[in-house]
N, C-alpha and C positions, 0 to 999 in steps of 0.2 A: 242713641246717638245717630244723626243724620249721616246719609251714607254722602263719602267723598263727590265733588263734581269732577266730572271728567273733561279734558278741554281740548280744543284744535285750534292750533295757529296756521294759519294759511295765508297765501298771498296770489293773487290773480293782477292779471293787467288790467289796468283799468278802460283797455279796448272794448272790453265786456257791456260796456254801455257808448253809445253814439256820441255821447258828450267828453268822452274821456274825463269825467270829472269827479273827483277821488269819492265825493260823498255819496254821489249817485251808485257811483259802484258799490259803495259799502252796501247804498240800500238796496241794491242789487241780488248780493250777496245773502244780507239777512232774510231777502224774502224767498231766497233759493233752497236756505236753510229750511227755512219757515219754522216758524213760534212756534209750534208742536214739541219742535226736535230741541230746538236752544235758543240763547238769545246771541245775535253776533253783535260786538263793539269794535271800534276802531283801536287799533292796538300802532304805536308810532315809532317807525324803524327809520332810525337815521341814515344818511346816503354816506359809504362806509369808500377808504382809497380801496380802489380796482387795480388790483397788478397784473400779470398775466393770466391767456385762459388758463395754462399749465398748471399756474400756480394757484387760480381759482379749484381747479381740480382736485390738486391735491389740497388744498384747506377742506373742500368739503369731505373730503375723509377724513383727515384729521378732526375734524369738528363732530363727527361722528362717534367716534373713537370715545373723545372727550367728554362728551354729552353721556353717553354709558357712563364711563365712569364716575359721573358729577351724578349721575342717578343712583347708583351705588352709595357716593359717599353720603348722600340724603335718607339712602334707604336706613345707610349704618346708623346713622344718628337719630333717624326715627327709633329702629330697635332700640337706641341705650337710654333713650329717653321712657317707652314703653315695661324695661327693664328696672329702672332705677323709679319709676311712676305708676302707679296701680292700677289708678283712678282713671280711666279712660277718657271722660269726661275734662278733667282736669290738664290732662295731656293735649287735647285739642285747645284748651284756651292759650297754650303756651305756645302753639306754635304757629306765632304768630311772624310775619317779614318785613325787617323794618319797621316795626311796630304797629304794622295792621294785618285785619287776617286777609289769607292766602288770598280769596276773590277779589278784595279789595287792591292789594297790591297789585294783581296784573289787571285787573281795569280800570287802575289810575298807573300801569308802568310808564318809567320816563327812561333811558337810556343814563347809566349813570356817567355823567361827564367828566367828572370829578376823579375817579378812580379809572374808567378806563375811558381815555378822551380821543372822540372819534374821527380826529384829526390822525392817530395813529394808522399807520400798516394793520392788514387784518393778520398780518405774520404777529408782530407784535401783543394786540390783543389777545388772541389765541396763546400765546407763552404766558400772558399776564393771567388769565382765567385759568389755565393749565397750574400754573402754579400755586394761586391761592386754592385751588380742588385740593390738590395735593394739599395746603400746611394746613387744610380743615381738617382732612384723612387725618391724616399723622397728630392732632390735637387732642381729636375724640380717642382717636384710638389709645394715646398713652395715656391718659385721664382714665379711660373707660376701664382699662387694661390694670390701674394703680386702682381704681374704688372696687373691683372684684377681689385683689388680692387682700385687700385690707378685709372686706367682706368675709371673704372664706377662712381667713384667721381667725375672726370672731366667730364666725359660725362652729369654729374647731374647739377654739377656748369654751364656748356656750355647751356644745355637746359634753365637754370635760365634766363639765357643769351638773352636767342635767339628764347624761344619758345613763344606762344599765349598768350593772358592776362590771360587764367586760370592759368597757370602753372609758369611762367615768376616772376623771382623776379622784386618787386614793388617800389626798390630803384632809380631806372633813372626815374620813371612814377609818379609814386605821388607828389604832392606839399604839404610838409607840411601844407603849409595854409587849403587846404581842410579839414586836420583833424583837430578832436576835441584832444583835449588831458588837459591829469589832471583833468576831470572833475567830481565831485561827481557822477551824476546822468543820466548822457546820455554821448555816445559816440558814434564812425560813423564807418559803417558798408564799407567794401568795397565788392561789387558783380562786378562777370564777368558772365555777360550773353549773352548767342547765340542771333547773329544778329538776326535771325528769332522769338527769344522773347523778342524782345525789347517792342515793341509795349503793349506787354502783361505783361511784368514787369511793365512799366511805370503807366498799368492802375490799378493794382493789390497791389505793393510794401507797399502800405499805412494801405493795410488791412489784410494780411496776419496773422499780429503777433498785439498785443495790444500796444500801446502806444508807435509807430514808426510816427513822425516829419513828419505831412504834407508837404507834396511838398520840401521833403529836400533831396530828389535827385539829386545828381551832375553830368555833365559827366565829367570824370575823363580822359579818354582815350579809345583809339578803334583802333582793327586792324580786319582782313577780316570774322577772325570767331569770335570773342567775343567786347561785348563793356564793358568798365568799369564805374559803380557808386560806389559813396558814398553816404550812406544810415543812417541817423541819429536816433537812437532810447535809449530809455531809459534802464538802463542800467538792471535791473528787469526782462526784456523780453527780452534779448540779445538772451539766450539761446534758448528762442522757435522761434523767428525772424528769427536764423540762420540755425534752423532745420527744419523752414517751407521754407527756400530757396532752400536748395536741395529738397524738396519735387518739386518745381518747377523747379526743373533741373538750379535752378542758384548758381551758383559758391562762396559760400562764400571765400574769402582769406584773411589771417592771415598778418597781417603787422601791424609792430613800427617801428613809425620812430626813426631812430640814426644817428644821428649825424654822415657825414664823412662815410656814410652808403656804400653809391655808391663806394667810392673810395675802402674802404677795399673789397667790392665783386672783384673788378676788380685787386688789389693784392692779392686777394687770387685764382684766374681763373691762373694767371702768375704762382703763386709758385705752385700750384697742377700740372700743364701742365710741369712746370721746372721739378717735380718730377716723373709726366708720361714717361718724356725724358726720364729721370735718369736709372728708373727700365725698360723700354725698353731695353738701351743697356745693362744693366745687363743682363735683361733674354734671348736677343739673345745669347752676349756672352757664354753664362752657356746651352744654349739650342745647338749650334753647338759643342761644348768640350761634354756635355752629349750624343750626336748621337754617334759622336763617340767612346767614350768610350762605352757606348750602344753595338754598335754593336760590336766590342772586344770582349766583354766579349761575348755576344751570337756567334760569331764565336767559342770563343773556348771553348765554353760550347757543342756546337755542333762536334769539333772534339773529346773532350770525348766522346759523343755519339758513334761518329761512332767506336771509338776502342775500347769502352766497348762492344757493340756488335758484332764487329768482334770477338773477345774473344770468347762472349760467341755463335756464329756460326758459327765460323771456329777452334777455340779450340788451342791449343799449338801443338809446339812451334810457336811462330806467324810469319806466312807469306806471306805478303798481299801487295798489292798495292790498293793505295788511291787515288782516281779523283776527279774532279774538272769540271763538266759539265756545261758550260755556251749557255741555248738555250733564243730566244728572244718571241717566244707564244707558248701557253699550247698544240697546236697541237703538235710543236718540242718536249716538252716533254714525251708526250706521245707516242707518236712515237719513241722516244730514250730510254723510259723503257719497250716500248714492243720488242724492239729489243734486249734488253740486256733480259730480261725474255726469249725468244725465243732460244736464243744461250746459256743461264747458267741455263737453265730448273732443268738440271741434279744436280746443287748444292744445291738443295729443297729438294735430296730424294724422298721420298712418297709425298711428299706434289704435284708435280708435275708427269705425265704420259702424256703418247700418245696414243692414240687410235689405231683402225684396219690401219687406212692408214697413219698414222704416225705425225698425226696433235697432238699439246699439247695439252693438256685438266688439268685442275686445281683439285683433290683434295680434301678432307675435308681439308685444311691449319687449320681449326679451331683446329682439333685433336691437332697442332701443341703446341697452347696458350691456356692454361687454360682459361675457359670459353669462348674462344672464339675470348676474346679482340683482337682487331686489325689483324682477318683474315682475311678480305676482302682485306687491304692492304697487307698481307704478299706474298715478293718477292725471289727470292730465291738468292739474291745477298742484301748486305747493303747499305741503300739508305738514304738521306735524302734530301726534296725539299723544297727552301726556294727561297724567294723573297723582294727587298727592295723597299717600297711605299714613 
C-alpha cells in the first residue's frame, strides 16, 4: 500500500512577483517549492464578508479549535472503518470524497456554494461547519457504539458455543437423566474441573462441604482442559459446597434444564449473527458517507483558516494567491517550507533578519504572538500541513 501524501495549503501575496498577477505568482511559488520536494497547484478561495479585526481574531481561534476537532472526527471514522474492514487495501478504495479519491478532490476543490454560501458572515459559516462536525461525531459514534454491541453479544453466544466446559453452554452436554430436579431436599451440582485436579477432586469432593451424597459423582463430559461432574448434595449446604469449590479451583456451573433448550440457543446464535450482518453494513455504509463528509467539511474549515489569516497578515485590499502543495515524506516537506521561508523571509518584517554575511537568522517571532503561542512555528508566509491516515 502507497504511503499517504502529505499536503500544505499556503497563501502569499501576490507582491511576491512585480506583475502582481495571480499566475505568475503561483509559478513563482512552484518553482520555490521546486519539483524535488512537490508539485504546487492553484487551490480557489473565495473572497469571504470581513467583519471586525476583533472579530477576525477571534474566528481565527475559533477555527483553530474546530479544525482539531473536525480532525478527530475524521480520525474516529478512519478507525471504525479500519475496525469493521480488514483489508487495508480495500479500505483505501472506500474512502473516497464526493466520490473521488482524496488527491483528486482537492486539486479539483470548488468552495461548496450550495451548502455553505459565501455570501454568508464567516460567524455564520463557522456555526454551520461547527455543527454538521458535530452531527457526523454523534452519527459514527452511535452506529459504531450499536454494531460493537451487537458484535460482542455474538461473540459471547459463539463462545457458549464453542468454548471449554467452564465456560460453554451446557445444553448439547448434559442429559437430563443425570439431573436431579424438583427435589425437596437435595439437588446435583455440576463442576468443571482441570484435568490435572481430577484425581484430587475425586479424592476430596465428598468432604469439602457437609452432607454431599457419597460416591454421587458422575462424569458428565470432558474435553482437553476441563472434565465435567455431577455432584449431588443436600440442599442446606449448596451454598458452602459451591463456595468450598472455587476455593479448590473447580468450576461450579449454573444450569436448568428446558426444554427445547439446545434448539432455541442455536436460533438464537442465527438471529444475533442475522443482526451482526445487518448493523455491519449499516455502519460501513454510514462510516464511508461520514469520511467523507468528514473531510468536506475539515477542508473547508481549513480554507477559512487560511483567508482568515491572510486577512489578518496581509491586510486589505486582499491580494493573494492560494497553493496547494502535494509532497509524498516529511523530508519534502521540509525542504519545501524551508525554501519558501528562505525566498519570503522579507514578508515577516522583524520577525526575520540576516546576519554579517547574509545568511537568515529568525527573531524573537514570539514578540509577534502574545505570549508567545505558536512561535516556534511562526512562518513568514500562510501555511497550513495536513495529512490523510
Amino acid at each position: 500500500m502507497s504511503k499517504p501524501s502529505k499536503y500544505l495549503l499556503l497563501s502569499l501575496p501576490t507582491s511576491i512577483v512585480p506583475s502582481h498577477h495571480r499566475d505568475e505568482a503561483l509559478e513563482a511559488v512552484s518553482a520555490t517549492v521546486s519539483p524535488d520536494n512537490g508539485s504546487a497547484t492553484s487551490f480557489p478561495i473565495p473572497e469571504f464578508k470581513i467583519g471586525t479585526l476583533d472579530a477576525l481574531v477571534q474566528q481565527a481561534d475559533e477555527l483553530s479549535k474546530l479544525e482539531a476537532s473536525c480532525q478527530s472526527v475524521v480520525a474516529k471514522v478512519s478507525d471504525a472503518l479500519k475496525n469493521i474492514v480488514e483489508d487495508e487495501t480495500q479500505i483505501e478504495q472506500m474512502k473516497v470524497v464526493n466520490d473521488k479519491p482524496v488527491d483528486q478532490y482537492l486539486r479539483t476543490f470548488q468552495w461548496d456554494k450550495v451548502k455553505y454560501r459565501a455570501d454568508k458572515s464567516l460567524a455564520e459559516l463557522i456555526d454551520m461547519l461547527q455543527k454538521e462536525a458535530s452531527s457526523i461525531d454523534n452519527d459514527i459514534r452511535f452506529k459504531y457504539s450499536q454494531y460493537n454491541q451487537v458484535k460482542n453479544t455474538l461473540s459471547t453466544l459463539q463462545r457458549k458455543q464453542t468454548g471449554n466446559l467452564s465456560t460453554k453452554s451446557l445444553a448439547s452436554v448434559v442429559d437430563p437423566k443425570s439431573i436431579i430436579q424438583d427435589s425437596e431436599y437435595i439437588e446435583t451440582h455440576l463442576v468443571a474441573v482441570p484435568v490435572q485436579l481430577v484425581k484430587d477432586f475425586l479424592k476430596t469432593y465428598e468432604t469439602v462441604a457437609p452432607m454431599v451424597v457419597p460416591r454421587s459423582a458422575q462424569l458428565v463430559a470432558s474435553d482437553s482442559e476441563f472434565t465435567l461432574y455431577a455432584v449431588t448434595a443436600f440442599k442446606k449446604h449448596s451454598t458452602e459446597f459451591v463456595h468450598k469449590c472455587r476455593e479448590q479451583k473447580w468450576i461450579p456451573r449454573d444450569f436448568k434444564y428446558v426444554e427445547g433448550g439446545k434448539e432455541e440457543e442455536r436460533k438464537e446464535v442465527e438471529r444475533v449473527g442475522g443482526d451482526e450482518r445487518k448493523v455491519w453494513g449499516e455502519t460501513l455504509r454510514l462510516a464511508c458517507t461520514a469520511w467523507s463528509e468528514a473531510v468536506m467539511v475539515w477542508i473547508h474549515i481549513l480554507v477559512l483558516r487560511v483567508f482568515v489569516e491572510t486577512v489578518l497578515r496581509y491586510g486589505l485590499p486582499l491580494d493573494f494567491v492560494c497553493a496547494l502543495v502535494r509532497t509524498q515524506t516529511t523530508k519534502q516537506v521540509d525542504r519545501a517550507k524551508q525554501n519558501l521561508e528562505n525566498k519570503y523571509s522579507y514578508l515577516a518584517g522583524n520577525a526575520f533578519g540576516r546576519d554579517k554575511k547574509g545568511r537568515m537568522q529568525r527573531d524573537d517571532p514570539g514578540e509577534m504572538h502574545p505570549g508567545g503561542e505558536g512561535s516556534a512555528d511562526y512562518t513568514p508566509y500562510v501555511f497550513y500541513e495536513f495529512e490523510f491516515n
